[in-house]
LUMZALO-886913 format. One record per residue (C-alpha): y, z, x. Coordinates in steps of 0.001 Angstrom, whole numbers, plus 500000, padded with zeros to 6 digits. Example, Ala and Ser with C-alpha at 12.3 -4.5 7.8 and 13.67 -1.06 7.14 Angstrom:
BEGIN
495500507800512300/498940507140513670/
***
This chain:
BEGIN
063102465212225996/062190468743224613/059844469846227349/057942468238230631/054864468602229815/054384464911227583/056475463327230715/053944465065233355/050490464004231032/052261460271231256/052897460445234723/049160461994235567/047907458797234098/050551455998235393/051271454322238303/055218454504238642/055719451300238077/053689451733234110/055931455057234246/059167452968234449/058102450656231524/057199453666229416/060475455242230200/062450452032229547/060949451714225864/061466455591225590/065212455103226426/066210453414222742/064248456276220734/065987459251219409/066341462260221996/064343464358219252/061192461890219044/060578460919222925/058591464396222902/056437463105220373/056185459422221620/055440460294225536/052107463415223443/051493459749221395/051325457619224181/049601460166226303/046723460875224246/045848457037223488/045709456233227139/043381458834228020/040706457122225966/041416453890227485/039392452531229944/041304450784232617/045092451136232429/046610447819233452/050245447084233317/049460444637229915/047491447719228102/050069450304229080/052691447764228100/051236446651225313/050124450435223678/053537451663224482/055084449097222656/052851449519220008/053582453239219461/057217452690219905/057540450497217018/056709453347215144/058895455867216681/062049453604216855/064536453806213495/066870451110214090/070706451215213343/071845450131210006/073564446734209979/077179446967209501/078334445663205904/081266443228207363/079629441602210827/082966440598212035/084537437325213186/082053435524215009/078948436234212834/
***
């Protein structure tokens, strides 16, 4: 994460529990796009009105579906596939 500002606008809004979901769907995303996913995140839960654990959940997952660049598939599987 570049700086601690996008983790400390998260954690303003979040109880620790919604922090440790965000963080867990963070984890997967490239070290040079959490910055930019936690600013994301941030910003569309401040407009939201009540921030259950299904809308934090939910919007996070959202948002990292966009963020998140998945591996390429290797051209020879291996044994078992």
């Amino acid at each position: 994460m570049r700086n601690n500002g996008d983790l400390l606008k998260c954690r303003r809004l979040l109880f620790p529990s919604q922090l440790d979901q965000v963080m867990r769907l963070a984890a997967p995303l490239p070290i040079e796009v959490r910055a930019a996913f936690l600013e994301r995140l941030a910003s569309e839960l401040r407009v939201l009105g009540e921030l259950g654990d299904g809308v934090v959940f939910k919007t996070a997952s959202r948002i990292q579906k966009e963020f998140f660049d998945p591996p390429d598939i290797l051209p020879h599987p291996g044994r078992y596939a």
